[in-house]
N, C-alpha and C positions, 0 to 999 in steps of 0.2 A: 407598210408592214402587213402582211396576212395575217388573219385570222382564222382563216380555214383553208383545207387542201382535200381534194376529193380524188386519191388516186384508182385509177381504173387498169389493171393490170389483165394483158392478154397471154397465156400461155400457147405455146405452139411446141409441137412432137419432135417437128425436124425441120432444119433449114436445108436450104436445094439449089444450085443454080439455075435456073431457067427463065422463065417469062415473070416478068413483076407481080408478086400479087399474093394472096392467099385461099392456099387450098382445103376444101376440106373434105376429107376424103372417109366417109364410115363416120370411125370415133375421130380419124387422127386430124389433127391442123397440122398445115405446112404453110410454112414462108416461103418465097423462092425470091431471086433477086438477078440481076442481068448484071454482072462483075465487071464486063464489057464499057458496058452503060456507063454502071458507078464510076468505073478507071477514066471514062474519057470528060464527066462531069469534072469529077477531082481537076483529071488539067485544064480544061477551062475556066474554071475557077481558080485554081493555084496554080501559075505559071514556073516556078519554082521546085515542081515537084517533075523527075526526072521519069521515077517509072512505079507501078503500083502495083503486088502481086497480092491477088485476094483468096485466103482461105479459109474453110471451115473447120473447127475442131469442137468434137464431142467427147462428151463424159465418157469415160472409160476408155477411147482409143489412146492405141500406142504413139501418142505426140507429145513433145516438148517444146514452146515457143517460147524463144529466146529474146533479151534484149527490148521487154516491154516498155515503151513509153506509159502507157497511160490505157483504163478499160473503161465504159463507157456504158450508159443505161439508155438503148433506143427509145427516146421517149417523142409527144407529139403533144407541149403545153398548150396549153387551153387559159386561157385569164380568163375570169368571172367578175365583172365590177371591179370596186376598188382593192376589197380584202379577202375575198373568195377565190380558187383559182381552181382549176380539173388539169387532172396530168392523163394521157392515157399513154399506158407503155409493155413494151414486150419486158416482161419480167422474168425470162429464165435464160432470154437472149442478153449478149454483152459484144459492143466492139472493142477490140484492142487492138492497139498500133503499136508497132517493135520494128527496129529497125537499126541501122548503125550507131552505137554510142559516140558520143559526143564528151560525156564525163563516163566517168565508172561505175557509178550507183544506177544499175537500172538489173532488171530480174526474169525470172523465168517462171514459165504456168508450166507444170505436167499433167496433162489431161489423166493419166494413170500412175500405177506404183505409188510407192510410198512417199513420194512426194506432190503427189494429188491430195492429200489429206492438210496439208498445210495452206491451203488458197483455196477461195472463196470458187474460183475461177475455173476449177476441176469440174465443176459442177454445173456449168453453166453450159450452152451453144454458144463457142466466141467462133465470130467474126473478125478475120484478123487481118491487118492492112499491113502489109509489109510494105515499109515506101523507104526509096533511096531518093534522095531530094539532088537539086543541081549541083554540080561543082561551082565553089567560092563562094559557099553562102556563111556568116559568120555562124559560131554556135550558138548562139540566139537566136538568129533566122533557123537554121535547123532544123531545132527543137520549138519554134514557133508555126513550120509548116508540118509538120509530125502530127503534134496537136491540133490544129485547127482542120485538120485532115479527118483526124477520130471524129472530133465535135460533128462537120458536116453529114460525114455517114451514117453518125448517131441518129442526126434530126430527119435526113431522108428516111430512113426505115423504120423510125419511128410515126413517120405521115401513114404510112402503109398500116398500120394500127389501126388508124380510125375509119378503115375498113371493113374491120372488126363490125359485124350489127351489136353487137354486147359484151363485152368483157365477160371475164369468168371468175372475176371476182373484185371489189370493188369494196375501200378502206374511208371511211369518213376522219379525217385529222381533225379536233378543233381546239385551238387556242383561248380558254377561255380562263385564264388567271384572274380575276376581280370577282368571281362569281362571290356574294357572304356565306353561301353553302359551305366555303371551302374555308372559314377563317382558321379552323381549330388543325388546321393539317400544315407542317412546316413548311415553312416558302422554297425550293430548290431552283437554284440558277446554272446552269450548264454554262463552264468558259472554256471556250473550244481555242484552241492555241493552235496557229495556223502557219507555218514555215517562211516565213518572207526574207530572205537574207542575201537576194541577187544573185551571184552565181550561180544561175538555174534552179535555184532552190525559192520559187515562191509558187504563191496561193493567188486565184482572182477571185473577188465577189464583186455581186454584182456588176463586172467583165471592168473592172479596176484592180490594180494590181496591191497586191495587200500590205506593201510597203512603201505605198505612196505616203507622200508627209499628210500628216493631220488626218488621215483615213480611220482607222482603226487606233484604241479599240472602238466597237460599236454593238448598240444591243437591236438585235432582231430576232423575230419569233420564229418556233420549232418548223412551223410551215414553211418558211421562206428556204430555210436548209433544204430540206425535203423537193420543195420544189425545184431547187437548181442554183441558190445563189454563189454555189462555191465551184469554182473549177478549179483542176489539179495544173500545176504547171511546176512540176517536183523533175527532177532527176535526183532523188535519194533513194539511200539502199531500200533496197525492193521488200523485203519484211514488212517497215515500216512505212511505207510511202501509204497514204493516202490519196489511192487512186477517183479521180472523179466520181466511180459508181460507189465509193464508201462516203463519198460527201452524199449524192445525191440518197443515199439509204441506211444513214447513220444510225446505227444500232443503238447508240448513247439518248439519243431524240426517242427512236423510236420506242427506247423503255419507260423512257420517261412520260413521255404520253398517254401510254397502257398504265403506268398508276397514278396518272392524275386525278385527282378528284378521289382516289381509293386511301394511300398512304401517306401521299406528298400533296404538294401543291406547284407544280411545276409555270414557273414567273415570266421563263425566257432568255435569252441566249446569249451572251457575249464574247462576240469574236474579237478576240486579241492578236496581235504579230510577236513573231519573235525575230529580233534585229540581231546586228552583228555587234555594233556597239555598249559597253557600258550605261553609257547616258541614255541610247536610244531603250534600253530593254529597263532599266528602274524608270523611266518615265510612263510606257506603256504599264509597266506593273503598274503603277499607282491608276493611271488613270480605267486600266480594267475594273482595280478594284473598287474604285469611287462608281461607277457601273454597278458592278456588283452589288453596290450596297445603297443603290438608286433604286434596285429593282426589289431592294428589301429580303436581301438575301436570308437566311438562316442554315441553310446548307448547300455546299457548292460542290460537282461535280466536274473536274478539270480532265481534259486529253491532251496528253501531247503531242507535239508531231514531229519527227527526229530524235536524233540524239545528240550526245556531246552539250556543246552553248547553249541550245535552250536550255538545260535541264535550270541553268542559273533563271532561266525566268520564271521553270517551274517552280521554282523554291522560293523567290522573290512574292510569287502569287499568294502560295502556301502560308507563307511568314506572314504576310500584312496582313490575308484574310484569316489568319487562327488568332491574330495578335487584336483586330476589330473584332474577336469574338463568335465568327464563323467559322461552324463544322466544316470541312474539306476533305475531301477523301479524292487522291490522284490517279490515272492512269497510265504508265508507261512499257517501258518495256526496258530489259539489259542487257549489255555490254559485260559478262563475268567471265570472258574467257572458255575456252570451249571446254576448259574441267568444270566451270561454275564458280570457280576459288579468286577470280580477279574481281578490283571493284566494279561493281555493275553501274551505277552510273556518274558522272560528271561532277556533280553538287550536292550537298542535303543541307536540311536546314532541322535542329529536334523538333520545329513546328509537325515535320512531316514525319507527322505517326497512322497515318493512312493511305498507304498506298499501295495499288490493287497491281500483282507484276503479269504480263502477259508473254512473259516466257525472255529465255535467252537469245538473242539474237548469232552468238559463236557458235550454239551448239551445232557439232558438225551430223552432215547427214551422206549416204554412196545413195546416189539415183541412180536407178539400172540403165541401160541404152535403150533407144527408143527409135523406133521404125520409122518415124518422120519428126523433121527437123526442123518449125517453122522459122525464120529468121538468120541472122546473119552468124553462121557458124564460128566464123574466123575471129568474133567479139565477144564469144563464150567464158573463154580465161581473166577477161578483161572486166567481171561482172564485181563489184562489192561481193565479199563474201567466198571467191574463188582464187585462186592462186594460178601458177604456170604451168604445173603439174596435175589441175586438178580434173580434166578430161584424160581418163585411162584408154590406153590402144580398142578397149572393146568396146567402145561408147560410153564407158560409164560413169558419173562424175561425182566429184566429192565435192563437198561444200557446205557454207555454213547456214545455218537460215536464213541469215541476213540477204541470200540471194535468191529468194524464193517468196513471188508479190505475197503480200496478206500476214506474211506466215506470224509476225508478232505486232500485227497491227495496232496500235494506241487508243482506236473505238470501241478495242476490245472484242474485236469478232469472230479471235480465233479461240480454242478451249486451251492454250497453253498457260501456263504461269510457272511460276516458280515459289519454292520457300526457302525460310533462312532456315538452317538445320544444325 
């Protein structure tokens, strides 16, 4: 378990194809990368993957990519001893891989328009790996070379990093819950509830899959998140999905950090699963919350991830721990229908008098057309949140947020919510 994280973030101006390396030109840094290159490592490595077309997309251009797998934070970890570690990473760069659906839950970045303001991802330089994998692979396999495709590009471009002579800015994480400075300030414990339910719907930590028997739940510190212990292995709707770089940069951690030691006293972390079963989801409840109250909880900060059947775990969580006498306060997001009038979610329990909404997931949105296209066109209709009808003759598409990455993320990192009125 770490104790500390030393991250070292590199900013760069523009990415380029060219000769590997980094330029630095006046004021400005440039990445460049050989696509070439990358495409022909990928198939040496993954035999599997049929063909790889590599793009760039920047804030503000007229592009839409479609059909996201999963977005990714080039990083280049560094371990330090046993509890210390250094990440050094391009922080404004992101790889995303999209590609043919497999299920129907997967989304779309608009670099521009008004639906750029709904994803993290508007904002960022994505790198984007459009791959068509072989024919006869099952959807497992699929959606297993899709992802392990992002992962490797991630780690190649994030080596190019430590090229860098210096970062340009540089965050000291430290984990330090026992301090007796901190007696008089309430204990908070983060339980992070992580989608494991097999049909493409799971979470890895530490590169095990999160619904393996007897795994989770388990407690690990704010550092270990941060560093990388969670990778995304979601096809769910794109609003919600918690993509890899929301693990690796979890906003729920990261606040909790900034007032450690000020207001709270932040204890440590409990990842939980959410299963398909009855039995399997009141089990993990309890056993999270006996965690929870290991670590000496007195107020707890829950995420969800999905919707629908977790929310029964949410509630299961909620209920024990208000009923042992710990604060809770939840994050989710709703399901009300695109008037707002339907019920928004799944379950409640009167335990859950705390919970923070991060917007409607039906609310419908018209995205204008857009001048390039990245990904599989013909898989547009086919997204969560889209219908048959919902690409108009002029390009322009109607849809609900539920198919737009980020847009009511459960880390809480977009500025939407909702009230009861």
């Amino acid at each position: 378990m770490l104790t500390g994280l030393k991250m070292q973030n590199v900013y760069v101006d523009d990415v380029r194809f060219g000769k590997t390396g980094i330029c630095c030109s006046g004021a400005e840094k440039i990445l460049s990368f050989d696509p070439k290159s990358l495409i022909k490592s990928l198939k040496q490595d993954e035999p599997r993957i049929a063909d790889v077309r590599v793009e760039i997309a920047r804030p503000g251009e007229s592009t839409r990519i479609i059909c996201v797998k999963d977005v990714i934070s080039p990083r280049l970890r560094i371990k330090q001893g046993s509890s210390v570690a250094r990440v050094r990473a391009f922080k404004n760069i992101v790889v995303v891989t999209c590609g043919k659906i497999v299920a129907y839950q997967e989304g779309i970045i608009d670099m521009s328009g008004p639906g750029a303001d709904y994803t993290p991802f508007s904002k960022t330089i994505n790198i984007v790996l459009d791959i068509e994998v072989v024919d006869g692979l099952t959807r497992h396999e699929h959606e297993e070379v899709m992802r392990s495709a992002g992962l490797r590009v991630a780690v190649m471009l994030g080596e190019i990093s430590s090229w860098v002579e210096r970062p340009d800015e540089e965050k000291n994480y430290v984990f330090a819950p026992h301090s007796s400075k901190l007696g008089h300030l309430p204990r908070v414990v983060y339980l992070y509830m992580l989608l494991s339910q097999g049909l493409l719907h799971d979470n890895y930590v530490f590169c095990r899959n999160a619904r393996e028997k007897d795994f989770l739940p388990l407690i690990v510190s704010p550092p270990d998140v941060l560093y990388g212990a969670i990778v995304s292995g979601n096809c769910v709707s794109a609003c919600d999905k918690t993509v890899t770089w929301l693990h690796q940069n979890n906003p729920v951690v990261l606040e909790l950090l900034k007032r450690h030691g000020k207001d709270l006293n932040f204890v440590g972390v409990v990842l939980t699963n959410e299963l398909t079963d009855l039995a399997g989801k009141k089990a993990s409840a309890q056993k999270a919350i006996e965690l929870v109250k290991k670590l000496g909880a007195e107020r707890v900060v829950i995420t969800e991830e999905g919707f629908g059947n977790p929310e029964a775990d949410l509630m299961m969580l909620i209920r024990g721990l208000e009923q042992a006498g710990i604060k809770t306060v939840a994050i989710t997001d709703e399901y009300a229908g695109s008037d707002g009038a339907s019920q928004s979610l799944a379950d409640t329990t009167p335990e859950a008098k705390m919970i923070i909404s991060v917007g409607n997931a039906n609310e419908l949105i018209v995205l204008p057309p857009m001048e390039k296209i990245i990904g599989p066109i013909q898989d547009l209709t086919k997204l969560a949140g889209a219908y048959p009808q919902s690409l108009r003759e002029d390009g322009s598409l109607e849809i609900e947020l539920q198919g737009i990455i980020g847009a009511t993320n459960q880390l809480g990192w977009s500025k939407l919510t909702c009230k009861e009125v």
